[in-house]
C-alpha positions as CSV (number, residue, x, y, z in Angstrom):
1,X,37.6,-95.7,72.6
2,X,35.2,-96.7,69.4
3,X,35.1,-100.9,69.7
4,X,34.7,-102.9,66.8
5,X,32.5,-106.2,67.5
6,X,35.2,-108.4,67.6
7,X,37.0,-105.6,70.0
8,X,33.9,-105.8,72.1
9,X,34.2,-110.0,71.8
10,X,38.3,-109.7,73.0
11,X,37.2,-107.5,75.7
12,X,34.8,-109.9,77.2
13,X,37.7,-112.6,76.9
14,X,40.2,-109.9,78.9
15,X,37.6,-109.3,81.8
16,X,37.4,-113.0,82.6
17,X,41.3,-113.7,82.3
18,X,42.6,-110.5,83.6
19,X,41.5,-111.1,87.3
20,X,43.2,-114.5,87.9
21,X,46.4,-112.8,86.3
22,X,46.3,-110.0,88.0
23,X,46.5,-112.1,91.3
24,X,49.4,-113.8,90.5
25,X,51.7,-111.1,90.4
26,X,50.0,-108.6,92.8
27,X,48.8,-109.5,96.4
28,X,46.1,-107.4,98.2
29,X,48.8,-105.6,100.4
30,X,49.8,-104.3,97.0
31,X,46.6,-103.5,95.5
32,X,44.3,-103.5,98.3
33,X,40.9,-105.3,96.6
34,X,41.1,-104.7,93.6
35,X,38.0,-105.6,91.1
36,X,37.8,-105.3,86.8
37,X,34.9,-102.7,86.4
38,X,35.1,-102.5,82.8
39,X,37.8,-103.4,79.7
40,X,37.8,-101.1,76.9
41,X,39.5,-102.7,73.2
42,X,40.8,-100.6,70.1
43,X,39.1,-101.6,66.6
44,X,42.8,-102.9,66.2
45,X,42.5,-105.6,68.7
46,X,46.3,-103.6,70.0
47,X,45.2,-101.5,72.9
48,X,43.3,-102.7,76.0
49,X,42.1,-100.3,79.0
50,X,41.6,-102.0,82.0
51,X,39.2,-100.2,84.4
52,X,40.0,-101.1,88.1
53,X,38.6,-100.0,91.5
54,X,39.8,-101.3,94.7
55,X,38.6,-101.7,98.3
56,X,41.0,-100.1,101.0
57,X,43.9,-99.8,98.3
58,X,47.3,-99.1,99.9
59,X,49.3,-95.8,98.5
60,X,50.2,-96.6,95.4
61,X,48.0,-99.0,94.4
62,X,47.4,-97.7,90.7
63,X,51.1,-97.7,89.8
64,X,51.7,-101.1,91.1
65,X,48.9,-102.2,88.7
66,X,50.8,-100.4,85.8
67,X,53.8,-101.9,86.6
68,X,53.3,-105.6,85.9
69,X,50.7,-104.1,82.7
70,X,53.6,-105.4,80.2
71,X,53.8,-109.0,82.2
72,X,49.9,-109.4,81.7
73,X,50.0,-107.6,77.9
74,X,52.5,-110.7,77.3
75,X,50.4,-113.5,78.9
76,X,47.2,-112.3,77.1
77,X,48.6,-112.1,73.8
78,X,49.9,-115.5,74.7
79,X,46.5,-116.9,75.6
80,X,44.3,-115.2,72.7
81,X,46.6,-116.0,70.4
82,X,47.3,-112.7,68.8
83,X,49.7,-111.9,66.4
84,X,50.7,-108.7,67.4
85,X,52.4,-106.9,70.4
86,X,49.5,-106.0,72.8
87,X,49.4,-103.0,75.3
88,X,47.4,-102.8,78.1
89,X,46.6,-100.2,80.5
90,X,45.6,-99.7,84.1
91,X,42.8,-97.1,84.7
92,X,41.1,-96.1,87.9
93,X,37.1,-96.7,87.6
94,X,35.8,-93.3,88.2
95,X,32.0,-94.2,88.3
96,X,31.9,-94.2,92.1
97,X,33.9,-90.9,92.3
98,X,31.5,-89.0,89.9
99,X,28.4,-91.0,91.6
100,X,29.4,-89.3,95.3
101,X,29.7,-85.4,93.4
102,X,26.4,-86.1,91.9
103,X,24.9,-86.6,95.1
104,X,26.8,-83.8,97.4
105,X,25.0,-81.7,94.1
106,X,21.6,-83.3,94.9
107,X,21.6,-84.3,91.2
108,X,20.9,-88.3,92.5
């Protein structure tokens, strides 16, 4: 996603609410530990990718994230103060994932 500067500005405002909101409506039976890797915003300040990886996550884990995503869209928008409808979405980090193939390739 190509960021603007003031997309790269909102994102650093996301990662330090997102956490905190995130633990309101999800417990760690849910979600397992779950941590904010990254946060990815459109040049339109409308879209927000929300990298996640989590630490023994239960089955389902990812699509319980993605479930309260409109909830936490809502309360951000409500925070920042933006005038339009914001969207956010849940993606799994996958650093670690391609990390552990580079090694099994010997390409560390």
């Amino acid at each position: 996603m190509r960021m603007s500067p003031r997309s790269i500005r909102m994102a650093g405002q996301v990662e330090g609410l997102v956490s905190p909101m995130i633990s309101r409506y999800l417990s760690p039976e849910e979600i397992g530990f779950c941590t904010v890797t990254a946060v990815e915003v459109s040049g339109d300040l409308q879209v927000t990718d929300i990298f996640v990886r989590s630490i023994n996550p239960p089955g389902g884990w990812l699509k319980a994230l993605k479930s309260v995503a409109p909830k936490i869209a809502h309360e951000l928008g409500k925070t920042l103060n933006l005038n339009q409808k914001l969207t956010v979405r849940f993606k799994e980090d996958q650093a670690v994932k391609l990390v552990e193939k580079l090694r099994e390739q010997g390409l560390d």
